[in-house]
C-alpha positions as YAML, in Angstrom:
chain: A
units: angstrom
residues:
- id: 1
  name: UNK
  ca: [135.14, -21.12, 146.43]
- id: 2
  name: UNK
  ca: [134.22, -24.49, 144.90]
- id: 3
  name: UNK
  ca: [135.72, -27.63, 146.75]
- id: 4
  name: UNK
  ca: [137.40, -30.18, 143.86]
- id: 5
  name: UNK
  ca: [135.40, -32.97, 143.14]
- id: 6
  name: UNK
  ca: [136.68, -36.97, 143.23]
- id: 7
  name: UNK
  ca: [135.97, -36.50, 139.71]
- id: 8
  name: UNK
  ca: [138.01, -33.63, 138.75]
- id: 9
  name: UNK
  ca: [140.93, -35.61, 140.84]
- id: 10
  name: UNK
  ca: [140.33, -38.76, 138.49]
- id: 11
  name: UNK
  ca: [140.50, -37.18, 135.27]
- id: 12
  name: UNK
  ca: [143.70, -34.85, 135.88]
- id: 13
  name: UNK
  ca: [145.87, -37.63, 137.68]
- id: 14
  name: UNK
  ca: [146.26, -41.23, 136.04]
- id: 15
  name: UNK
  ca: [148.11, -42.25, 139.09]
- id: 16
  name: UNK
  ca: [144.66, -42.44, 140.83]
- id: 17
  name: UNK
  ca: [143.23, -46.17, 141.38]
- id: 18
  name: UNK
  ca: [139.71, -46.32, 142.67]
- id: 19
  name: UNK
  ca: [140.60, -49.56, 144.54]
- id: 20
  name: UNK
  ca: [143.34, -47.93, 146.36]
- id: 21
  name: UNK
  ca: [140.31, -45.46, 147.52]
- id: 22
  name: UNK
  ca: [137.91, -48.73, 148.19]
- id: 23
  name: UNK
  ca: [141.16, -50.67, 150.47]
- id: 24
  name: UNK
  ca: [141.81, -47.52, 152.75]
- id: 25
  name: UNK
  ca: [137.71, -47.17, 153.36]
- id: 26
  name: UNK
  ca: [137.93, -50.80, 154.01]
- id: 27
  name: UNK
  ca: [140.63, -50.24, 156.42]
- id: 28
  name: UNK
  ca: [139.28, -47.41, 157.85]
- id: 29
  name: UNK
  ca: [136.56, -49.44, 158.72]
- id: 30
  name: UNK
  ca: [137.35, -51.89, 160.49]
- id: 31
  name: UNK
  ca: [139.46, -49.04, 163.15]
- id: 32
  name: UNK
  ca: [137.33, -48.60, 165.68]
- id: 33
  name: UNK
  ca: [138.63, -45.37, 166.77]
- id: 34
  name: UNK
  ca: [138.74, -44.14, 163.25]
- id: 35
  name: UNK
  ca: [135.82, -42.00, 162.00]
- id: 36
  name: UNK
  ca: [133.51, -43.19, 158.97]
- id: 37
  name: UNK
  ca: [131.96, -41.15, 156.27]
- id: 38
  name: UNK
  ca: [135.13, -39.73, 155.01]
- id: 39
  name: UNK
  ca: [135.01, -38.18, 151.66]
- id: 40
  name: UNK
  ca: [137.07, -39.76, 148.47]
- id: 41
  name: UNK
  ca: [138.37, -36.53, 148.23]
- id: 42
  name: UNK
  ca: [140.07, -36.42, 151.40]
- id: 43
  name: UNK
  ca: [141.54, -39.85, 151.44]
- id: 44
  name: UNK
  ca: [142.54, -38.91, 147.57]
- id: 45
  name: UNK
  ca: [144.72, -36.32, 149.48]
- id: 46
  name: UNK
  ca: [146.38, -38.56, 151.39]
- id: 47
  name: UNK
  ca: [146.90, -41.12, 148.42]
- id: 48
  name: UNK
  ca: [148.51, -38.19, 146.62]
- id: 49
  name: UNK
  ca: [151.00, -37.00, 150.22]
- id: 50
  name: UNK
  ca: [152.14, -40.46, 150.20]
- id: 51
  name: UNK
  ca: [153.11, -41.20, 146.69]
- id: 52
  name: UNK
  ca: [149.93, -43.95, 146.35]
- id: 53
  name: UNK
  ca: [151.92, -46.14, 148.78]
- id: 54
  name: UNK
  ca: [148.40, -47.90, 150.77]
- id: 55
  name: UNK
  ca: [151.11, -48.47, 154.39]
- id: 56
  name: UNK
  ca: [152.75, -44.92, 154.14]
- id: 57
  name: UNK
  ca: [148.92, -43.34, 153.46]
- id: 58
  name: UNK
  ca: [147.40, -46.01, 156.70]
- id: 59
  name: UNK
  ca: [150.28, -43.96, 158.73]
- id: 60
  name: UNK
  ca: [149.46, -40.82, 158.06]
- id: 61
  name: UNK
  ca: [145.71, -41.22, 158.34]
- id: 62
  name: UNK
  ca: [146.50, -42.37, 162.06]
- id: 63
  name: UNK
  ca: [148.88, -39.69, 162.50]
- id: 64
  name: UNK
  ca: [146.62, -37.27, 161.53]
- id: 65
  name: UNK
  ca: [143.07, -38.25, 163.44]
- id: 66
  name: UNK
  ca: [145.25, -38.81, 166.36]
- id: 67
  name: UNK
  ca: [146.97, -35.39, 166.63]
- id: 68
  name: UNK
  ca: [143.95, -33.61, 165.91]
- id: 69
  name: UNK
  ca: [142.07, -35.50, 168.51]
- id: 70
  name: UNK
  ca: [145.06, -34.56, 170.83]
- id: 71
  name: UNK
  ca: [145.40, -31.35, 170.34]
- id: 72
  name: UNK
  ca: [142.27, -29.29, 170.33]
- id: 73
  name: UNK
  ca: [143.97, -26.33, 171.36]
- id: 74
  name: UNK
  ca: [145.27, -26.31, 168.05]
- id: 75
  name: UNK
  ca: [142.20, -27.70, 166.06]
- id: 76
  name: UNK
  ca: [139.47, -27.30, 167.92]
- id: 77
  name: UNK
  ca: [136.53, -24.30, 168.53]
- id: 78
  name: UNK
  ca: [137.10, -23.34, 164.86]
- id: 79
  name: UNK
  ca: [134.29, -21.25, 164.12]
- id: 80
  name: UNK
  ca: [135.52, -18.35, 162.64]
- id: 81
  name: UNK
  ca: [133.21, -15.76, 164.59]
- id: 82
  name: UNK
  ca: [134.96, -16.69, 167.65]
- id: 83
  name: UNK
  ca: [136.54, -13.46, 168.94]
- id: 84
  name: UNK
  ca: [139.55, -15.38, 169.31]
- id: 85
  name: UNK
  ca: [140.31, -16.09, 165.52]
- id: 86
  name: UNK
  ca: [138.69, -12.64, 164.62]
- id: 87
  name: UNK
  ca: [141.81, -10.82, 166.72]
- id: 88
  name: UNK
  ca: [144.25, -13.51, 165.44]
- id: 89
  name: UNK
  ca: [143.32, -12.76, 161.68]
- id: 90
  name: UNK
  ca: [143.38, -8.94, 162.93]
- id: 91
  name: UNK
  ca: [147.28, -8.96, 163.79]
- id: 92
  name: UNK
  ca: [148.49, -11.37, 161.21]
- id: 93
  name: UNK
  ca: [147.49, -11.79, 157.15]
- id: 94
  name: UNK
  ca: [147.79, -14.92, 155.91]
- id: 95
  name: UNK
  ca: [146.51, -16.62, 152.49]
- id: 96
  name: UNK
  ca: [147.21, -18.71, 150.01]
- id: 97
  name: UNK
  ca: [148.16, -17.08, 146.91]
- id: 98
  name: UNK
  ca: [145.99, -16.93, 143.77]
- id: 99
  name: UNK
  ca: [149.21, -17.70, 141.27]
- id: 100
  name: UNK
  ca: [151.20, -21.18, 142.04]
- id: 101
  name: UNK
  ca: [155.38, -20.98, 141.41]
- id: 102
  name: UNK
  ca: [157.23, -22.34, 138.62]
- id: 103
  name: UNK
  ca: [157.10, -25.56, 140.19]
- id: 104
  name: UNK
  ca: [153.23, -25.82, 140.21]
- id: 105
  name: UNK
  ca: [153.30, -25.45, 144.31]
- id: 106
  name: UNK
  ca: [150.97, -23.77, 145.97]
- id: 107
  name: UNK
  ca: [152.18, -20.81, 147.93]
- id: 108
  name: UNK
  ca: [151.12, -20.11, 151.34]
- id: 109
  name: UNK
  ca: [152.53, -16.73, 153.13]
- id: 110
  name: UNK
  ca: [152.20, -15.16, 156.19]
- id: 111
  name: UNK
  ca: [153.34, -11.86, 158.55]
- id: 112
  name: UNK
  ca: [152.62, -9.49, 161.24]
- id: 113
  name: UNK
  ca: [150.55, -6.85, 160.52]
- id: 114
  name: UNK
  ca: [149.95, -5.49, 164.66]
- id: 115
  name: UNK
  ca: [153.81, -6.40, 165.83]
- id: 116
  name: UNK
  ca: [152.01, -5.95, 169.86]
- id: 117
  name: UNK
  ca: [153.71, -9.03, 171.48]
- id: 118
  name: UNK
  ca: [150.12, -8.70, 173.90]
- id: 119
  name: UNK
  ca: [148.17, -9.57, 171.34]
- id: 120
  name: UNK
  ca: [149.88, -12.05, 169.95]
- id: 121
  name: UNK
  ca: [148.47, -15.83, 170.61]
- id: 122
  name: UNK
  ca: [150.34, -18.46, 169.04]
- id: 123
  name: UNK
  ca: [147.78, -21.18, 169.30]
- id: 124
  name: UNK
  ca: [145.20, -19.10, 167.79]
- id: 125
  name: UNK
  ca: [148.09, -18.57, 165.04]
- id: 126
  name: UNK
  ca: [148.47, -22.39, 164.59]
- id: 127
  name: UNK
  ca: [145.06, -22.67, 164.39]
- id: 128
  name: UNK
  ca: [143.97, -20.12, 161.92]
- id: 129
  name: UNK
  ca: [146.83, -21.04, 159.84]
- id: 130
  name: UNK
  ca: [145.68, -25.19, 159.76]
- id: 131
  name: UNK
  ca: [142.43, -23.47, 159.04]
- id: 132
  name: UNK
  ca: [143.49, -21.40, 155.89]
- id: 133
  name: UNK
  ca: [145.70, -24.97, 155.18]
- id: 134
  name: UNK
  ca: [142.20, -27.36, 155.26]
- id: 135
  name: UNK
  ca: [140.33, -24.83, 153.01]
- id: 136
  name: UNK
  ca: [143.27, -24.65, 149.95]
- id: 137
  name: UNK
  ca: [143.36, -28.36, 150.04]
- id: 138
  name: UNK
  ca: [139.56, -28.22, 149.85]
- id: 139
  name: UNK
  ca: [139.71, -25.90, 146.87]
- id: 140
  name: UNK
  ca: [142.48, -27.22, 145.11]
- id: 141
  name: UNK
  ca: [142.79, -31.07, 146.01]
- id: 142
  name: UNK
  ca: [145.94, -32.82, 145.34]
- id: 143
  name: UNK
  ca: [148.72, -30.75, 144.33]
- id: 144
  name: UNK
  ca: [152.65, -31.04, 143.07]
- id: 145
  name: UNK
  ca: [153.71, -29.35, 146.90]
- id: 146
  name: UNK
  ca: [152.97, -26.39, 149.36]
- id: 147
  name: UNK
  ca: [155.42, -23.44, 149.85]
- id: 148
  name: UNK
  ca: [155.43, -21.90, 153.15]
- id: 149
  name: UNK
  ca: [156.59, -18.27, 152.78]
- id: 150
  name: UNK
  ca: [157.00, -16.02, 156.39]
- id: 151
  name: UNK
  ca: [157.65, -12.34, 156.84]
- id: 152
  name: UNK
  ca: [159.93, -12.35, 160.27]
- id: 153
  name: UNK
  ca: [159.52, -8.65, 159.79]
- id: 154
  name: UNK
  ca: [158.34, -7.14, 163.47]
- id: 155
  name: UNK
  ca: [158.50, -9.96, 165.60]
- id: 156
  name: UNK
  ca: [160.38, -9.75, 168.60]
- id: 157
  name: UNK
  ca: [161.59, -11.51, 171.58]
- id: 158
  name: UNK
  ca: [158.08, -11.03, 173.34]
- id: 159
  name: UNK
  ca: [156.37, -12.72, 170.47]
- id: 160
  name: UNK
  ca: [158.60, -15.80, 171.11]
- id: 161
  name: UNK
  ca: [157.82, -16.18, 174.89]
- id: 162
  name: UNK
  ca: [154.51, -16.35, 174.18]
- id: 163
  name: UNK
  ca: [155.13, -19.95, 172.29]
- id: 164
  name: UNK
  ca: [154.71, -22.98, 173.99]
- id: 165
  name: UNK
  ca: [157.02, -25.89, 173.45]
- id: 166
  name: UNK
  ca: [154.27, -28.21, 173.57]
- id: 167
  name: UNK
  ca: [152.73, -26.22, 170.60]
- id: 168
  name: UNK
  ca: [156.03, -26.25, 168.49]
- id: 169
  name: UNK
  ca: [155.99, -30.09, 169.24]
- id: 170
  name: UNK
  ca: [152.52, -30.40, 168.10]
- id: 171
  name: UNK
  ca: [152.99, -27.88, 164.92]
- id: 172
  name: UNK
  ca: [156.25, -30.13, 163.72]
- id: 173
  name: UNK
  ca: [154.49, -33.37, 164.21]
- id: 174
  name: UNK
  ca: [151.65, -32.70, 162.37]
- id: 175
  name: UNK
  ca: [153.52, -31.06, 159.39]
- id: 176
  name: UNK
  ca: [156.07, -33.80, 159.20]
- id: 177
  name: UNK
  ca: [153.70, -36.69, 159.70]
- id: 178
  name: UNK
  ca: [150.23, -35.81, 159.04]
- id: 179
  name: UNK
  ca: [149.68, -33.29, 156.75]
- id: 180
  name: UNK
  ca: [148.16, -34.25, 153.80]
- id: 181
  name: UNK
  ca: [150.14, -32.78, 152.05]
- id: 182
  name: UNK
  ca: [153.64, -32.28, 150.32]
- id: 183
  name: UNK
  ca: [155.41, -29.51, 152.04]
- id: 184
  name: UNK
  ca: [158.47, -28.91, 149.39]
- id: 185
  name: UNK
  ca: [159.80, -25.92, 150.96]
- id: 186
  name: UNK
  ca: [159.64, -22.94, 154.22]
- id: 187
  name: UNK
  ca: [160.84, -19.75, 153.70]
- id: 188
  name: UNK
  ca: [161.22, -16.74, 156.52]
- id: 189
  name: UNK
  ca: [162.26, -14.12, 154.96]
- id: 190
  name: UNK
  ca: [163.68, -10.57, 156.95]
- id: 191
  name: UNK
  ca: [165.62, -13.05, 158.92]
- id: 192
  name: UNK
  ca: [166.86, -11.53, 162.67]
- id: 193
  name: UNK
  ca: [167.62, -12.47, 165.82]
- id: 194
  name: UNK
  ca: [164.15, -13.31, 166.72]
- id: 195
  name: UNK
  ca: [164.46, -16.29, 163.71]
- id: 196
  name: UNK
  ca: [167.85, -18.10, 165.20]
- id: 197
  name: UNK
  ca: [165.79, -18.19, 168.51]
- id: 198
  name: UNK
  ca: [162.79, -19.56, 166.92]
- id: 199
  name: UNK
  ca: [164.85, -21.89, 164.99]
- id: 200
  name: UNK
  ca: [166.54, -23.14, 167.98]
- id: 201
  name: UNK
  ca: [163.16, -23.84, 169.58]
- id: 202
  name: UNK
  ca: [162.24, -25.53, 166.34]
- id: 203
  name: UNK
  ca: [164.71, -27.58, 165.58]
- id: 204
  name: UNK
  ca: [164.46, -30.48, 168.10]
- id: 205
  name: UNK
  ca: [161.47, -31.29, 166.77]
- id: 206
  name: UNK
  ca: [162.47, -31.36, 162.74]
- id: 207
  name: UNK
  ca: [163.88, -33.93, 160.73]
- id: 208
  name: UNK
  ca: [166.58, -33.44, 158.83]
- id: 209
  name: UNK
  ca: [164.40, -34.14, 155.71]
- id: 210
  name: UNK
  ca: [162.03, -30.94, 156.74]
- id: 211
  name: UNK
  ca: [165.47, -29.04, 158.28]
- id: 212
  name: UNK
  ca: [166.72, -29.35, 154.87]
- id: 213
  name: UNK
  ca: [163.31, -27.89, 153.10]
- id: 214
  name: UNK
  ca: [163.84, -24.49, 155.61]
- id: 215
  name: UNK
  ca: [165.66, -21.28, 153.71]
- id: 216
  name: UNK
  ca: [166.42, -18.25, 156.09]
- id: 217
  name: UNK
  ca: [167.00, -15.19, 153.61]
- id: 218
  name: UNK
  ca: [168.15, -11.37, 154.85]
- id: 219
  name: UNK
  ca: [166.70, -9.80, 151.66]
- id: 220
  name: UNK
  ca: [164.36, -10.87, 149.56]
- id: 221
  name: UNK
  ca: [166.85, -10.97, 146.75]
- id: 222
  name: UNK
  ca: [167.40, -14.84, 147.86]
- id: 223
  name: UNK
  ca: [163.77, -15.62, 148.03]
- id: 224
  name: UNK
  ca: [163.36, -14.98, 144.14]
- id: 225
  name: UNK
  ca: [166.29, -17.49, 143.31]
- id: 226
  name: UNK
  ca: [163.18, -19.91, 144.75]
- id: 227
  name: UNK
  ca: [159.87, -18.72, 144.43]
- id: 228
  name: UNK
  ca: [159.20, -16.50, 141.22]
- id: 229
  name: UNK
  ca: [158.47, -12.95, 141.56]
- id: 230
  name: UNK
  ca: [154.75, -13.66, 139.79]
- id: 231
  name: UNK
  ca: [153.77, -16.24, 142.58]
- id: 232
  name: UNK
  ca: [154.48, -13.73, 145.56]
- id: 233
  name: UNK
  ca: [152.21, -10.42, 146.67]
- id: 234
  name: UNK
  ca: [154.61, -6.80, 146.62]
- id: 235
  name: UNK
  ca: [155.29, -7.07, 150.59]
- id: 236
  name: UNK
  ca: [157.33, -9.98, 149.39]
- id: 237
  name: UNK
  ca: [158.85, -8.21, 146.54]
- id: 238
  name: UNK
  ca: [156.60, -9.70, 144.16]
- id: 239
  name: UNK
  ca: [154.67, -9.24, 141.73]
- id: 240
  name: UNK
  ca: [150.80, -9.91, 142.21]
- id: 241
  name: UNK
  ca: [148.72, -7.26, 144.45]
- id: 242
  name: UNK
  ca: [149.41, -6.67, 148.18]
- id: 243
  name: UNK
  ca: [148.51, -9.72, 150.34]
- id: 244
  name: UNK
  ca: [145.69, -7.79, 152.41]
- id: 245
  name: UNK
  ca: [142.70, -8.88, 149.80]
- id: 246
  name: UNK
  ca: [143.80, -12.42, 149.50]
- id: 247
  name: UNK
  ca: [144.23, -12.19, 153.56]
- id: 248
  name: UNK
  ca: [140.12, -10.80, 153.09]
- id: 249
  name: UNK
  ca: [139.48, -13.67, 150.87]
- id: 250
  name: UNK
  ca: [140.51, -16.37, 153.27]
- id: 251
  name: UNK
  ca: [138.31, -14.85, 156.14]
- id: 252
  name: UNK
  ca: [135.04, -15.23, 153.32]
- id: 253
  name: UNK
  ca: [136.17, -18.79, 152.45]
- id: 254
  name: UNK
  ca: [136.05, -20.07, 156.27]
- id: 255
  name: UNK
  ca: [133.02, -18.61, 156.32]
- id: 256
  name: UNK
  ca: [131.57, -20.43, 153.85]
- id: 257
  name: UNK
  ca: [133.79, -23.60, 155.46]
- id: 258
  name: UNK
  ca: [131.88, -23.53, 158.52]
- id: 259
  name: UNK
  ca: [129.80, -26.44, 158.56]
- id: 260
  name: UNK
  ca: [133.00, -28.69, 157.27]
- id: 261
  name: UNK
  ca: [134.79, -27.32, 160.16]
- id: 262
  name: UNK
  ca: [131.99, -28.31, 162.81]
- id: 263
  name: UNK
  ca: [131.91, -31.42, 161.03]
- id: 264
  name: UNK
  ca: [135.29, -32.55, 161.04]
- id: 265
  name: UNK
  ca: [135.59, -31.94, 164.83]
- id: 266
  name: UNK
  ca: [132.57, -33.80, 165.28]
- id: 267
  name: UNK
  ca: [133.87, -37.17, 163.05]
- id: 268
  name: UNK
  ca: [137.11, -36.99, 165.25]
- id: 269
  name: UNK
  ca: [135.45, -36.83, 168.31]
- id: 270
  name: UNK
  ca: [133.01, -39.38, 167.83]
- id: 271
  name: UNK
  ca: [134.53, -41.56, 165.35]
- id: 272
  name: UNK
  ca: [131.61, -43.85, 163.74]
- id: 273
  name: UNK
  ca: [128.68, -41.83, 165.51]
- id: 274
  name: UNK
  ca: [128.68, -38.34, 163.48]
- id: 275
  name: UNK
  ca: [126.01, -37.54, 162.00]
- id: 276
  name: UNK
  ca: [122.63, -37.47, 164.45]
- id: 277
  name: UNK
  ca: [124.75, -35.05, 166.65]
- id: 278
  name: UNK
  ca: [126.25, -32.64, 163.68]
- id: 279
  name: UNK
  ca: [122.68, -32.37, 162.95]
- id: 280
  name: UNK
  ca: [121.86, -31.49, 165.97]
- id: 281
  name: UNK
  ca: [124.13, -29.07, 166.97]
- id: 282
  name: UNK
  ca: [123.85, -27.09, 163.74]
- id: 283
  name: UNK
  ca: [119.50, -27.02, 164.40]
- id: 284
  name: UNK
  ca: [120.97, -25.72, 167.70]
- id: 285
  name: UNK
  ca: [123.80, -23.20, 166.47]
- id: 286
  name: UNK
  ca: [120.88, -21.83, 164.17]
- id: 287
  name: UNK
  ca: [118.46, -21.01, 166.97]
- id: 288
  name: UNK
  ca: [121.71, -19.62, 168.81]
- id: 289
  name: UNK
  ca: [123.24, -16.20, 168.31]
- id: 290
  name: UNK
  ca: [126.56, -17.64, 168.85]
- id: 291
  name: UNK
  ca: [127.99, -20.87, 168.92]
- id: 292
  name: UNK
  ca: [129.60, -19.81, 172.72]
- id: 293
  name: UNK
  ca: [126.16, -19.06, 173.65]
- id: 294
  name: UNK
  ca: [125.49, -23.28, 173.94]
- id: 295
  name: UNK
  ca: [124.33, -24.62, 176.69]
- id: 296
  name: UNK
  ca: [126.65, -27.38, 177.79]
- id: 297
  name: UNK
  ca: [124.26, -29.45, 179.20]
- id: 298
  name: UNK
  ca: [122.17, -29.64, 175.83]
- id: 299
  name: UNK
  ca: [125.64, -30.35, 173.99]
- id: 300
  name: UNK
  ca: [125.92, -33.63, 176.75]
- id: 301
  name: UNK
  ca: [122.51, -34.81, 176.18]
- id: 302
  name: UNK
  ca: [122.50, -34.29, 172.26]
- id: 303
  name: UNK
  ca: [125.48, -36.97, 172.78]
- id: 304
  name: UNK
  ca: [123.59, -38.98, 174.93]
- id: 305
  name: UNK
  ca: [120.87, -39.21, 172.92]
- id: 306
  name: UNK
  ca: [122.83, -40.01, 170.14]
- id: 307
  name: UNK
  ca: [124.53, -42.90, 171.87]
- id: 308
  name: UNK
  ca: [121.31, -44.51, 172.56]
- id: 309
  name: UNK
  ca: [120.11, -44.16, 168.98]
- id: 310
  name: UNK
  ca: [123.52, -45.78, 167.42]
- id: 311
  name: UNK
  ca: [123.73, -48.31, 170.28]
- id: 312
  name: UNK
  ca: [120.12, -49.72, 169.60]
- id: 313
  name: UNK
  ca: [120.54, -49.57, 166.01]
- id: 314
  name: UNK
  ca: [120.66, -53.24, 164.17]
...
């Protein structure tokens, strides 16, 4: 996997000012709870979810540092040796498929593979699934839209009672208002009775412009009136290869994603003061077996040590 360059983004959209990039660092700058050192890249993606409008993108950039501050359950402890995300990505496949639809979206799927309500975690879901999300938009950059596609096939009432309102909340509220973005359509396809009940969870926390975007389809018959049969894997009646090796794929590419992912948590918990600590913390992770083999109390004084540095810095 090779993350788009600024460059690449520049020479395939005209739309693109380099100012516009300049204001919002600017901006960003002068937030003090607001990390620095944010790539071009990233604030090209929000540029490109907000149709280039400079207030819309300011909104979503606080949206978006401010939910994943709040919500760590969701966005935190993302290294992908954690036993945690290693059972999640056991009982679910998820990827984002290698062939876009006739629109030019991206298509993201997703379904059960283990349908054990036990084993199911829906945090850990959220989480792998904003993982798999940060990783295509590091690949790919700025794209037309994002298709969500969802096997309801095997989930049951046990899977639903293991869902926390608070993590719906969270889920809907970063989709609709700090993703970065363009989420054109969601499909669940397989529809039952499990669906309505989700759906009747979700909707108190949807707009009508994302209620409007969802499709609920019995057969898959439906789905291809949407998606094309070439941009789906067989499970979904499509015609690429079975969604297991792009589901293998993903695992590799968050792999390789690691040190972005300890990264970003550090920028958005420390806002301006990143980088002594992420240096620090990876010198320890590599003398570490295991990132859950840290001692705490050398995480607190790597933090300490790094608020003296920035504090007596000119």
């Amino acid at each position: 996997m090779s993350p788009i360059t600024a460059e690449e983004e520049f020479s395939k959209n005209n739309k693109l000012k380099r100012e516009n990039i300049e204001h919002l660092r600017e901006w960003m700058s002068k937030q003090p709870h607001l990390p620095s050192g944010v790539t071009d890249e990233q604030l090209i993606l929000f540029l490109n979810c907000c149709q280039h409008s400079l207030e819309a993108c300011k909104q979503t950039i606080e949206a978006y540092y401010t939910i994943r501050t709040h919500a760590p359950e969701l966005f935190g402890s993302r290294d992908p040796k954690r036993k945690e995300i290693q059972q999640t990505l056991s009982i679910i496949e998820i990827a984002a498929l290698p062939k876009r639809d006739q629109h030019g979206n991206i298509v993201m799927a997703g379904r059960l593979v283990d349908v054990d309500a036990s084993k199911f975690n829906y945090d850990d879901c959220l989480r792998s699934w904003f993982m798999l999300q940060d990783v295509t938009l590091l690949e790919h950059g700025a794209v037309p839209g994002f298709v969500f596609v969802f096997d309801m096939k095997g989930t049951s009432l046990g899977h639903v009672t293991r869902m926390s309102l608070s993590s719906i909340k969270k889920y809907y509220m970063y989709i609709q208002d700090a993703f970065p973005g363009i989420v054109v359509a969601n499909h669940m396809v397989n529809a039952n009775s499990v669906t309505e009940t989700f759906m009747n969870l979700s909707k108190p926390f949807m707009k009508k412009e994302l209620v409007s975007k969802i499709f609920v389809h019995s057969s898959f018959e439906t789905l291809h009136k949407h998606i094309t049969r070439d941009a789906l894997p067989k499970e979904f009646g499509g015609n690429l290869d079975s969604l297991t090796p792009y589901h293998s794929k993903l695992y590799c590419n968050i792999s390789r994603c690691e040190d972005i992912f300890f990264q970003h948590v550090f920028r958005i918990l420390l806002g301006k003061s990143l980088n002594l600590v992420f240096i620090s913390f990876r010198i320890l992770i590599s003398l570490s077996q295991s990132c859950y083999s840290l001692n705490t109390g050398l995480i607190n004084w790597l933090l300490y040590i790094n608020f003296l540095t920035i504090s007596r810095s000119p």
